[in-house]
Residue frames as qw, qx, qy, qz and C-alpha x, y, z in Angstrom:
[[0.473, 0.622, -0.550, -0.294, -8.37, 13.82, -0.37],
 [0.769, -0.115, 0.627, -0.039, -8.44, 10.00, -0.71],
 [0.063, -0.316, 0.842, 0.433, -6.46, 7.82, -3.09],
 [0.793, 0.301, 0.367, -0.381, -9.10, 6.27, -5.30],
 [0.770, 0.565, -0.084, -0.284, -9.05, 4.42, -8.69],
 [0.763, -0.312, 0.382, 0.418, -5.87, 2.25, -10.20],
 [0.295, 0.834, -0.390, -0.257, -3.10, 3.69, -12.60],
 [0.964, 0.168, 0.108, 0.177, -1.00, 1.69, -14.60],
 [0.067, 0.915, -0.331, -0.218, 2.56, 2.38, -14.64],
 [0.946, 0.244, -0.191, 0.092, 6.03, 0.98, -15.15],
 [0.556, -0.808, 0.122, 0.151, 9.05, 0.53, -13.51],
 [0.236, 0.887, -0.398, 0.008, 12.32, 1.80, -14.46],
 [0.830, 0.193, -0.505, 0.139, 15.03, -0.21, -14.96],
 [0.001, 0.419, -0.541, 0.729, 16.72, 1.76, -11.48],
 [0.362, -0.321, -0.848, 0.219, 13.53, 0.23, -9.70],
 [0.033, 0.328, 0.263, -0.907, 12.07, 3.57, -9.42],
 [0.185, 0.512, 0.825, 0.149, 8.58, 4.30, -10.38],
 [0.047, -0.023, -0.123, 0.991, 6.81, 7.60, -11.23],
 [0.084, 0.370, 0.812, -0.444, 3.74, 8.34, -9.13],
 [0.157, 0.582, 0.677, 0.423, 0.70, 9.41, -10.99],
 [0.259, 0.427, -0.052, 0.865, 0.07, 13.27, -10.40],
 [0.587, -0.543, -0.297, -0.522, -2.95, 12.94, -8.14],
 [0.888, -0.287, -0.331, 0.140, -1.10, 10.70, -6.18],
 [0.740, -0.096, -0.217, 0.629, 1.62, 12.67, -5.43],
 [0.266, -0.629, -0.256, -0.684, -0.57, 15.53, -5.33],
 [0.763, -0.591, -0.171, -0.199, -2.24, 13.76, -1.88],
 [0.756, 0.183, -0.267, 0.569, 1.23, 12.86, -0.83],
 [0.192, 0.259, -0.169, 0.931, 2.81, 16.41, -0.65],
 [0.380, -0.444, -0.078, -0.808, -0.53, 17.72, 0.82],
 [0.741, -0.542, -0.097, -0.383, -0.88, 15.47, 3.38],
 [0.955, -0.092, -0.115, 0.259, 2.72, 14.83, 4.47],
 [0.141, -0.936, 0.157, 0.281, 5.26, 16.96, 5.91],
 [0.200, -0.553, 0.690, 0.422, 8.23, 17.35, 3.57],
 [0.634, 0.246, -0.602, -0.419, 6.52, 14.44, 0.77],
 [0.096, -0.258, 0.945, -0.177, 7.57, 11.92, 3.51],
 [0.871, -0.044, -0.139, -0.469, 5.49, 8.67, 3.11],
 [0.489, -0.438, 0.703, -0.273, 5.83, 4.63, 4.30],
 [0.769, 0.225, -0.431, -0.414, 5.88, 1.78, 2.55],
 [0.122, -0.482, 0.834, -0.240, 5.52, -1.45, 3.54],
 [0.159, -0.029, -0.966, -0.202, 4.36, -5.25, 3.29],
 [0.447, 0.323, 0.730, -0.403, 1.00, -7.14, 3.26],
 [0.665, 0.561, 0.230, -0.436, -1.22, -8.60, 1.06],
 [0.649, 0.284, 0.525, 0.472, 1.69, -10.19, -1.41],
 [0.441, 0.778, 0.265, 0.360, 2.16, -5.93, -2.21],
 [0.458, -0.135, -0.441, 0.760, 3.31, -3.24, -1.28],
 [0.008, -0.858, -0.507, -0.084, 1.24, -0.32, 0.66],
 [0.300, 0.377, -0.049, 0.875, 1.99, 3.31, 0.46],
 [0.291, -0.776, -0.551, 0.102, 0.79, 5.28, 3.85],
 [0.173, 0.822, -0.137, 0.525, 1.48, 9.19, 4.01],
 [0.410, 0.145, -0.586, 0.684, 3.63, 9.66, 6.91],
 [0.439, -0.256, 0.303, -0.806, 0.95, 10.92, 9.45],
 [0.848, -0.205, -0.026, -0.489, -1.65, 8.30, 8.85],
 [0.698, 0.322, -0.571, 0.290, 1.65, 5.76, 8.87],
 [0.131, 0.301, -0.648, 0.687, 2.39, 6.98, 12.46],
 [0.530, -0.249, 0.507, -0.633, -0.75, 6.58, 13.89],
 [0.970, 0.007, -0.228, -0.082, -1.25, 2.87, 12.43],
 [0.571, 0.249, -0.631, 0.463, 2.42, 2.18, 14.21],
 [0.263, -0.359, 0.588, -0.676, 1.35, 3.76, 17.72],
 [0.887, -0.098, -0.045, -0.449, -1.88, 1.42, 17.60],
 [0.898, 0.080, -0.433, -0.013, 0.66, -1.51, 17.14],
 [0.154, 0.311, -0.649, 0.677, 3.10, -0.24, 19.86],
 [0.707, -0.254, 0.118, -0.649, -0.44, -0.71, 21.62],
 [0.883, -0.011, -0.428, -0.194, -0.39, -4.51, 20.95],
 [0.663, -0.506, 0.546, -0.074, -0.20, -7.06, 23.50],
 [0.620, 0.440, -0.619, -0.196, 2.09, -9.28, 21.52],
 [0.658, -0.215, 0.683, -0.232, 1.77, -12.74, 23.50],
 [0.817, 0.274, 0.506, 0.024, 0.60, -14.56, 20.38],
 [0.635, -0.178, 0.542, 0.520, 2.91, -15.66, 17.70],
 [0.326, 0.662, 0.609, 0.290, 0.57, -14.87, 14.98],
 [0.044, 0.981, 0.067, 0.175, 0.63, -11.01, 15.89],
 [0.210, -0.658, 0.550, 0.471, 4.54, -10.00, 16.92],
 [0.581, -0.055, 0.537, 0.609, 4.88, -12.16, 13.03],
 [0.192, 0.847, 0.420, 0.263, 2.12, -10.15, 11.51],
 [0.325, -0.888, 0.164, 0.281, 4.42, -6.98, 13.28],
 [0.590, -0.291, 0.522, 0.543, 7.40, -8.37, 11.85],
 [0.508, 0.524, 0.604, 0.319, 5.62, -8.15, 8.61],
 [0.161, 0.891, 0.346, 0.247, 4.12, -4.68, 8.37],
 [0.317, -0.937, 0.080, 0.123, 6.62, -2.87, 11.09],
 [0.703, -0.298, 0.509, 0.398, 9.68, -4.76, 9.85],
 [0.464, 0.392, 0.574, 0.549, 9.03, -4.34, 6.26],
 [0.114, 0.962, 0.207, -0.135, 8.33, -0.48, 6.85],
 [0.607, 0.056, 0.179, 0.772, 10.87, 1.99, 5.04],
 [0.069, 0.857, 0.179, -0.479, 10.59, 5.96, 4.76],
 [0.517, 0.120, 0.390, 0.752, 11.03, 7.29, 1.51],
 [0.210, 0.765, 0.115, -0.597, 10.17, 10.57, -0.62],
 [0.770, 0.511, 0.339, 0.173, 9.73, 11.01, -3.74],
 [0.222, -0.202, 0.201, 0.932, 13.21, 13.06, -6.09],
 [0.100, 0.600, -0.061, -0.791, 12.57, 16.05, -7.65],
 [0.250, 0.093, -0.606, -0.750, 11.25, 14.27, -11.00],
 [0.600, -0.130, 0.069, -0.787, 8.15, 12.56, -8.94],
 [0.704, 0.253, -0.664, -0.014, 9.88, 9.42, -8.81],
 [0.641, -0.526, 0.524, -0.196, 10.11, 6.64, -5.66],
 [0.114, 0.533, -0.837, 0.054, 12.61, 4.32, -5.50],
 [0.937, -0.304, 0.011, -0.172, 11.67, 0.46, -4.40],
 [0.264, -0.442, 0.857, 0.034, 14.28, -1.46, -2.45],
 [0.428, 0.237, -0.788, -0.374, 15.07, -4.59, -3.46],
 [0.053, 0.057, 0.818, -0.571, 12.92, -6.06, -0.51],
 [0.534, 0.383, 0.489, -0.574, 9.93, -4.65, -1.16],
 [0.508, 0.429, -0.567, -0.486, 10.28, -5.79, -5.26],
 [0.108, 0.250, -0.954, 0.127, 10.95, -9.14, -3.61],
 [0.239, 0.207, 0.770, -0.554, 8.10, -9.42, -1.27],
 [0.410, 0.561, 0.147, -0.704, 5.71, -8.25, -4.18],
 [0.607, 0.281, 0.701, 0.247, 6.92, -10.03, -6.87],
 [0.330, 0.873, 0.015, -0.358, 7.27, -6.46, -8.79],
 [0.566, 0.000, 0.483, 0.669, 8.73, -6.48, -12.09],
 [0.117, -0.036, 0.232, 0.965, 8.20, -3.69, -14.88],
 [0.396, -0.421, -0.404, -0.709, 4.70, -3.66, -15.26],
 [0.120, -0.064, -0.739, 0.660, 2.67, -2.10, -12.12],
 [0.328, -0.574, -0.474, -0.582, -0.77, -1.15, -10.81],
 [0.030, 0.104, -0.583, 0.805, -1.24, 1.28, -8.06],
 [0.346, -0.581, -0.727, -0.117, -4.78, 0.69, -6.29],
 [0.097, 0.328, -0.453, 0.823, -6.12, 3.36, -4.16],
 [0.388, -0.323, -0.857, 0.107, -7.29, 2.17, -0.98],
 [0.410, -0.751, -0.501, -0.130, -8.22, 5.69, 0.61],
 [0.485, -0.841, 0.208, 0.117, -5.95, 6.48, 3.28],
 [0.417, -0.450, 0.701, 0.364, -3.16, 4.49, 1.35],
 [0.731, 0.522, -0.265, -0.350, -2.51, 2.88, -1.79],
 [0.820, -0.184, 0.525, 0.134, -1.16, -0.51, -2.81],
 [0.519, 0.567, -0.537, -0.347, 1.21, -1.23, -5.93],
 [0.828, 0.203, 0.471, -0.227, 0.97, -4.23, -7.24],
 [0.157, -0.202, 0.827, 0.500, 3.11, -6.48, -9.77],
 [0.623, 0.152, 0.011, -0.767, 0.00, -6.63, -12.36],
 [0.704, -0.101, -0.667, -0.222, -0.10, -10.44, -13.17],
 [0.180, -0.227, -0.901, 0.324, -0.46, -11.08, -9.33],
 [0.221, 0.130, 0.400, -0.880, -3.02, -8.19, -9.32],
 [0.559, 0.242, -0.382, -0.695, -5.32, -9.65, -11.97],
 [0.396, -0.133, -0.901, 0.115, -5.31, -12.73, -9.69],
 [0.119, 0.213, 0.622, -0.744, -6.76, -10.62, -6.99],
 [0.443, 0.232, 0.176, -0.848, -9.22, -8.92, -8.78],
 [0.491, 0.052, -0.779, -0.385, -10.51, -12.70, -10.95],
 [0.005, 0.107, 0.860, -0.499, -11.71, -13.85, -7.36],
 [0.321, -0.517, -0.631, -0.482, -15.51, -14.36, -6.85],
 [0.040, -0.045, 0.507, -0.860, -16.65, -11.96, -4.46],
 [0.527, -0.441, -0.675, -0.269, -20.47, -13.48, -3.96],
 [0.632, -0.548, -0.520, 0.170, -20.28, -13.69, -0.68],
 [0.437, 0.043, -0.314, 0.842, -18.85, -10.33, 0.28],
 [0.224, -0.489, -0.224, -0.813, -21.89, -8.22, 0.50],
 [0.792, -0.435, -0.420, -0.083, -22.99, -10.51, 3.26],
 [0.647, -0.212, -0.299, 0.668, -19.67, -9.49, 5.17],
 [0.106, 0.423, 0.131, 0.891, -19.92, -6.04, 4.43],
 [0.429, -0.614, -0.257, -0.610, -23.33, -5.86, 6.00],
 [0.745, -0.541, -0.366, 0.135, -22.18, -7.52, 9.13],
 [0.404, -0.123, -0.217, 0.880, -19.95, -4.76, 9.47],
 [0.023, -0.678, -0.207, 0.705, -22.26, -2.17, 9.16],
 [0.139, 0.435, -0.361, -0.813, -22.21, -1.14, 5.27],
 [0.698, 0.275, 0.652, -0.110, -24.78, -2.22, 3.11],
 [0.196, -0.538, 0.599, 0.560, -23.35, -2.86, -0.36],
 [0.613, 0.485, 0.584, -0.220, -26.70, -3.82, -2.50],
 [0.166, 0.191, -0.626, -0.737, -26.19, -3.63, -6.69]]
């Protein structure tokens, strides 16, 4: 079960958002208790179920943190992490941090990235997705996926 496609929602005036049914479908099924992570990157915020959340945090407990650039890039993602769950009407809360860091206001778009989803304030997401991607197929393939249309 992988988050796919984007939903439009809105956010409550409480800062609380209600997750689309699929989503919170994958959630419960793939999280003990509903428990999930959010946290920064990318100018959003990402949503990891609480398993795949733990093993992206051992990897960084892995890092050698000598360079500045990675303990701030830590600071980011490990610093800006928060456990939540969703209440009993299918609703998460957002602190006022992650609304900050995102630039969320009432209109949202959740992206699903697979293993996780991003939500997204939608006028910065409709900046992401105006970008000329030309030259990405060419990256792709140097990873290994060829991504011909």
């Amino acid at each position: 079960m992988l988050f796919e496609g984007r939903h439009h929602r809105s956010l409550d005036p409480k800062g609380r958002l209600m997750l689309p049914p699929e989503f919170r479908d994958i959630l419960l099924a793939r999280s003990r208790d509903g428990l999930f992570v959010m946290t920064t990157y990318d100018d959003c915020v990402v949503v990891y179920p609480q398993p795949d959340w733990e093993e992206l945090a051992e990897k960084f407990n892995t890092l050698r943190t000598t360079s500045r650039r990675v303990r701030d890039f830590r600071r980011l993602v490990i610093g800006g992490a928060e456990k939540v769950s969703l209440d009993k009407q299918g609703r998460v809360r957002f602190s006022q941090s992650h609304c900050d860091y995102a630039g969320l206001s009432k209109e949202l778009v959740l992206v699903g990235q697979g293993r996780t989803f991003e939500v997204w304030d939608q006028a910065r997401f409709g900046g992401v997705t105006s970008q000329n991607f030309d030259d990405v197929a060419e990256e792709l393939a140097e990873s290994g996926i060829d991504f011909a249309l």
